[in-house]
C-alpha positions in Angstrom: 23.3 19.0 -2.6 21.9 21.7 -5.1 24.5 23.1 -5.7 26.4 20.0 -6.6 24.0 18.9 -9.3 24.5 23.0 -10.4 28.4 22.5 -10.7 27.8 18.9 -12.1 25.3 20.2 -15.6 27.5 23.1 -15.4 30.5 20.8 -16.2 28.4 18.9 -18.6 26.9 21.9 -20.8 31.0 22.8 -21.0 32.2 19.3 -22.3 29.1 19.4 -24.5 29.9 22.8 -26.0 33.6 21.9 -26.3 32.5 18.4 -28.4 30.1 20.2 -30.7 32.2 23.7 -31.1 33.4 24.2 -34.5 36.6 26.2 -35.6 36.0 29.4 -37.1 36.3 29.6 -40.6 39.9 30.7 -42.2 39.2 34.6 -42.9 38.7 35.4 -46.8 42.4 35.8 -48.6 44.2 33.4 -46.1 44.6 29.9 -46.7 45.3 26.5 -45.0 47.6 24.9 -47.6 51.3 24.8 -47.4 53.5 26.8 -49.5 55.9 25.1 -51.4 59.1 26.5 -51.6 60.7 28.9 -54.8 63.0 26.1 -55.3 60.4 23.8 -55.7 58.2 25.8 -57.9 61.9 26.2 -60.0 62.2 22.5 -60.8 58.5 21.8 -61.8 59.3 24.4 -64.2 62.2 23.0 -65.0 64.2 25.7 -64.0 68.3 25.5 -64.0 71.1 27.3 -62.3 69.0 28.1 -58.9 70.1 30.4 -56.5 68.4 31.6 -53.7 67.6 34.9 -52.8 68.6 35.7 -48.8 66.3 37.3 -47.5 63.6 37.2 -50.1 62.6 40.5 -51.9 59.3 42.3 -50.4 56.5 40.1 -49.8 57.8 37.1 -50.7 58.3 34.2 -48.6 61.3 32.1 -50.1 62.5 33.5 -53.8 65.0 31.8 -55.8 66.7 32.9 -59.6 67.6 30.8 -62.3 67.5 30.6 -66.2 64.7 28.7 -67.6 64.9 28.2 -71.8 67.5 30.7 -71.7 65.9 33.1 -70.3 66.3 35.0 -66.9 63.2 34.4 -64.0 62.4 34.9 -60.5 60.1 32.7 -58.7 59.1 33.5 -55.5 56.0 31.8 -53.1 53.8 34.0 -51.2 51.5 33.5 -47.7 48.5 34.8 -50.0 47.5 35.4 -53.7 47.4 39.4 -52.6 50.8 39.4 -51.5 51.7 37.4 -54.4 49.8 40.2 -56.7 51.7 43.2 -55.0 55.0 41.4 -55.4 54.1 41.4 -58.9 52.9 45.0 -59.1 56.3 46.1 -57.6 58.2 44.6 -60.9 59.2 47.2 -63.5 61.0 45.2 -66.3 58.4 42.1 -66.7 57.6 40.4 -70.3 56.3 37.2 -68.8 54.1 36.1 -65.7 52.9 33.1 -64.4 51.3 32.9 -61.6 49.7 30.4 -59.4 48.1 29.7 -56.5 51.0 31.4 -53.7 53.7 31.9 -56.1 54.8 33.4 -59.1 57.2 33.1 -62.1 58.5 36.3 -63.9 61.0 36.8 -66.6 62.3 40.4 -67.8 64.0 39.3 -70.7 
C-alpha cells in the first residue's frame, strides 16, 4: 500500500512539473520569426528582373539578383542578423546597404 501512494505523488509531482515547466528562452542572436524569402524582400523593394541565386552565396539562406532603379543589387535573407553582418563584411564592391532584420540589400554600382 505505501508504496502505491509513493508511485501515485510520484506521478502527480511529474504531471505537475510537466504543466507548470516553461520552455527555455531562445539563446541571445537566434530568433523565432520566419525568414522571408530574397524574392520577397525583392518585390517590397520593388525590385525587377529577379533571379535566383542556386545555392545561395556564403551565409545566406535564399539570395536573389535583380536591378532596382537601374541599378544592380543582391538581396539575400539570413538565419540571424550576425550572419547577415558577415555576409555583408564579405562584399568588396558595395556603394549601398540596407539592411534589415535577417536580410540585406546591396548595390555595387
Amino acid at each position: 500500500m505505501r508504496a502505491l501512494r509513493a508511485a501515485a505523488i510520484a506521478i502527480t509531482a511529474i504531471a505537475i512539473t510537466a504543466c507548470t515547466t516553461t520552455a527555455a528562452p531562445a539563446p541571445p542572436g537566434s530568433y523565432t520569426t520566419t525568414t522571408p524569402t530574397a524574392a520577397a524582400i525583392a518585390q517590397r523593394f520593388g525590385a525587377t528582373g529577379l533571379r535566383p541565386i542556386a545555392p545561395p552565396t556564403l551565409y545566406a539562406l535564399s539570395e536573389v539578383v535583380g536591378t532596382w532603379h537601374s541599378h544592380p543589387v543582391d538581396i539575400a535573407t539570413f538565419s540571424t542578423d550576425i550572419l547577415r553582418d558577415h555576409w555583408i563584411a564579405t562584399r568588396v564592391y558595395i556603394l549601398r546597404i540596407t539592411r534589415g532584420h535577417l536580410y540585406a540589400v546591396v548595390t555595387s554600382d
